[in-house]
N, C-alpha and C positions, 0 to 999 in steps of 0.2 A: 424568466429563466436566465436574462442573461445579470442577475443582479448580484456581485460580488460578496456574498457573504458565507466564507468557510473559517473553520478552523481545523486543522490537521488531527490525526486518527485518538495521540492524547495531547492536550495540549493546557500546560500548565504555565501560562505569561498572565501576570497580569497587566491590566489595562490602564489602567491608573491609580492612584490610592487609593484606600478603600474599597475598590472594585471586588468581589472575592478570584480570584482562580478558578476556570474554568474545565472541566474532564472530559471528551468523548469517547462513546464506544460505538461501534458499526457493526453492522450485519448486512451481511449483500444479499441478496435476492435470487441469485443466478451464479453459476457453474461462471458464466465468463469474468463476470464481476468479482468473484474469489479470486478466479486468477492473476488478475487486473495488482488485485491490493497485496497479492503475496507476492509477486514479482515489484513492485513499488516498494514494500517492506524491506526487499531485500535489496532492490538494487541502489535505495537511500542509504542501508549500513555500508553498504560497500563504500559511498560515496564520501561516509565519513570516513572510516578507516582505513583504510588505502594511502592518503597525503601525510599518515603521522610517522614520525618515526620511528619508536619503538615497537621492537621486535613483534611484542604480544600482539601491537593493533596489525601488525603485517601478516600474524597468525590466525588474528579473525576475518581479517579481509582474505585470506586463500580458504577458510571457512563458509564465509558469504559466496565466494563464487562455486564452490561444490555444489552449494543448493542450488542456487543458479541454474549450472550446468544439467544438477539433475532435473529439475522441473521441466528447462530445454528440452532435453529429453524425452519427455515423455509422451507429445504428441505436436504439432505444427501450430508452434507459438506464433511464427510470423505469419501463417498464414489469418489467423484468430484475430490478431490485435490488427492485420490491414481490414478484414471483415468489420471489425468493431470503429474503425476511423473512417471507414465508409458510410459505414451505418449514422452514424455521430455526424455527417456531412451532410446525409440526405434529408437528415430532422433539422438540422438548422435553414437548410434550403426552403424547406417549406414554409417555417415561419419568418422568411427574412420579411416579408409585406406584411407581419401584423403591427397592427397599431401600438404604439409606445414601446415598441422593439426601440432598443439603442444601436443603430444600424453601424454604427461604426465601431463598436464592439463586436456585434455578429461580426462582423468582417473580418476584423485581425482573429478571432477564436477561427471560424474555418482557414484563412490563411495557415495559420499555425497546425490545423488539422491537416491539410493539401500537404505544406510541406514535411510533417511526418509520416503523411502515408509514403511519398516519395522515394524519404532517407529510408522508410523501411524496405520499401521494395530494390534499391540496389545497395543495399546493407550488406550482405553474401548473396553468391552464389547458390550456395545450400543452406541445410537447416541452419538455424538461428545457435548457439553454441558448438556447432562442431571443431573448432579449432580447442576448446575446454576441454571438449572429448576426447582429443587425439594428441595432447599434450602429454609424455607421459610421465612428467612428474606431476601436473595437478592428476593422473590417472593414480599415480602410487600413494597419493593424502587422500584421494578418495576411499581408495580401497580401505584403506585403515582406520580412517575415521569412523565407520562404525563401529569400531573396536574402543569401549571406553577408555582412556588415553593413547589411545594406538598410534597418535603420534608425537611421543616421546622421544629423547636422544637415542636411545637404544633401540628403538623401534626403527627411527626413520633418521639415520645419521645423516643422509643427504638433506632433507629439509632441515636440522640443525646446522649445516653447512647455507643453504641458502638465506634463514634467518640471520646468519650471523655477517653477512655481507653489508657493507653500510646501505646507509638508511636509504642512499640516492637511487644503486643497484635497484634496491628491492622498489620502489618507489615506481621506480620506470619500467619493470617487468610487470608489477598490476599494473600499472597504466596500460602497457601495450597487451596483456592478456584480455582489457577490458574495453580496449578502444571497437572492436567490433558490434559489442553491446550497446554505445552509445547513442544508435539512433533508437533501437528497443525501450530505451532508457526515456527519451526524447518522447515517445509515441504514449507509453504506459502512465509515465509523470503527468503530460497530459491532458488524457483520457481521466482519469481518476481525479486531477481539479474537475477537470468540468462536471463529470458525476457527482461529487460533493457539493459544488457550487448551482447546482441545477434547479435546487428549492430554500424556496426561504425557512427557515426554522418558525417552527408555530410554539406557544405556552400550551403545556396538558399537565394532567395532576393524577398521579398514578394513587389511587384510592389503596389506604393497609398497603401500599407499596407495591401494586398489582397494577397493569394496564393493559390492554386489551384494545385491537381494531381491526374491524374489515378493512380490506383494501381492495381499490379499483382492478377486476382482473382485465381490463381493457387498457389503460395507461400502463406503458415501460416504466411497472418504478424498477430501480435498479437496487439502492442503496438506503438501508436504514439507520438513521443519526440518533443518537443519544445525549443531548450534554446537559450538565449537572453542575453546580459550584464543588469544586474538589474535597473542601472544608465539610462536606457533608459526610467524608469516609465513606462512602458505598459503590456499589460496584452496579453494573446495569447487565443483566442475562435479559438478552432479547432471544427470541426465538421464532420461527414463521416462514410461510412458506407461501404460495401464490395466493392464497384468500383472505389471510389474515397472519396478524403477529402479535407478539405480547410480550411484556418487557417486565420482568421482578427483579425489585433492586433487593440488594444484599449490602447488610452492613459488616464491614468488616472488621470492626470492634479495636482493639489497643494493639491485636498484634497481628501481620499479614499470616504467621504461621500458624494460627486457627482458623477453623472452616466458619464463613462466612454464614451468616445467619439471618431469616427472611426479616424485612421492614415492616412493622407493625403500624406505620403513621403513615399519614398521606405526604405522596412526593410531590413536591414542584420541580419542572424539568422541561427542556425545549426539544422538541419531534422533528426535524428532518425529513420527510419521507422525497426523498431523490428520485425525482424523473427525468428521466430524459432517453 
């Protein structure tokens, strides 16, 4: 479990010459494990866009924290993800004694756990985004943003006035609107390596492009891997639920803006199936 090998949700590097390019898709298993991966989804964009300067990226980083905000929202995220680093503690406790465990890896991963349950717990006071909440110009780009372009000059002359503040301003306002997030940030990031990294990837061969398997309803998997050389053009729909899942790939032919269409040949592709 504790053996380093992931690659991020798509991931297009190659390895060396010749190597091809490599794609994953996921599917989580569980309501927490969604959540895990769409707050990590997002709080990555933010991470990129936020330090740049121009306007636009300063416009989708107040973007990324709307969602944010609202997923915050919608029920006791810090309470969820300290449950989830608890949990993620007590499994590595019990196998710290098995044989060919790399104990000094176990060690620094629960360190790393211990000290984000921590930072979560005196993170705030209160819920987990209430200061986003109560902000009330990120309150007046929420409201509008449901509105397809609703926030435009004419619509929202104030946040036309904050975009147009140099780059350092706006820089250091997401910084300090997002600095409370950052142990959130710390715990989620994580949480979701070590989910990813919890199993080794197996070779399977999806027959006419179809594959199919039971799964252990006694083992925590959490997270289903998918990856593919990219060069292949197709797309992986997985699908499944505690007893079994099943994966049809789809080629998506010369143009992404046609509907993808079922794989008639046999796929080679590497399984995931994440426990922990």
């Amino acid at each position: 479990m504790i053996k380093n090998r992931s690659t991020r949700l798509i991931t297009n590097t190659s390895l060396e010459p010749g190597v091809p390019d490599k794609i994953t898709y996921e599917h989580p298993l569980n309501e927490r494990v969604r959540l895990l991966l769409r707050l990590a989804h997002l709080l990555d964009q933010f991470s990129v866009y936020y330090p740049r300067a121009d306007s636009w990226d300063s416009r989708c980083a107040v973007s990324v924290l709307v969602d944010i905000s609202s997923i915050l929202s919608r029920s006791d995220i810090k309470a969820e993800v300290i449950k989830e680093l608890e949990r993620q503690l007590s499994r590595l406790a019990q196998i710290r004694a098995t044989p060919g465990i790399d104990a000094q890896r176990l060690g620094s991963i629960m360190d790393s756990l211990e000290s984000a349950m921590s930072n979560m717990r005196i993170a705030s006071p209160g819920p987990l985004g209430s200061d986003l909440r109560e902000n009330e110009f990120l309150k007046a780009v929420t409201q509008r943003s449901s509105i397809p372009g609703g926030t435009c000059i004419f619509d929202m002359p104030q946040y036309h006035y904050w975009l147009s503040q140099p780059e350092e301003k706006r820089i250091d306002e997401l910084q300090s609107w997002f600095s409370k997030l950052l142990p959130l940030k710390q715990a989620v990031s994580l949480l979701v390596e070590l989910i990813r990294t919890s199993s080794t990837a197996q070779p399977r061969v999806a027959q006419q492009g179809f594959y199919q398997q039971s799964l252990d309803t006694k083992a925590p998997i959490q997270l289903l891997r998918v990856t593919l050389p990219y060069e292949y053009g197709m797309i992986a729909e997985i699908s499944g639920g505690k007893h079994r899942f099943s994966v049809r790939f789809m080629d998506v032919g010369d143009s992404i803006s046609a509907r993808p269409t079922q794989v008639l040949k046999d796929v080679s592709f590497d399984l995931t199936v994440c426990v922990m």
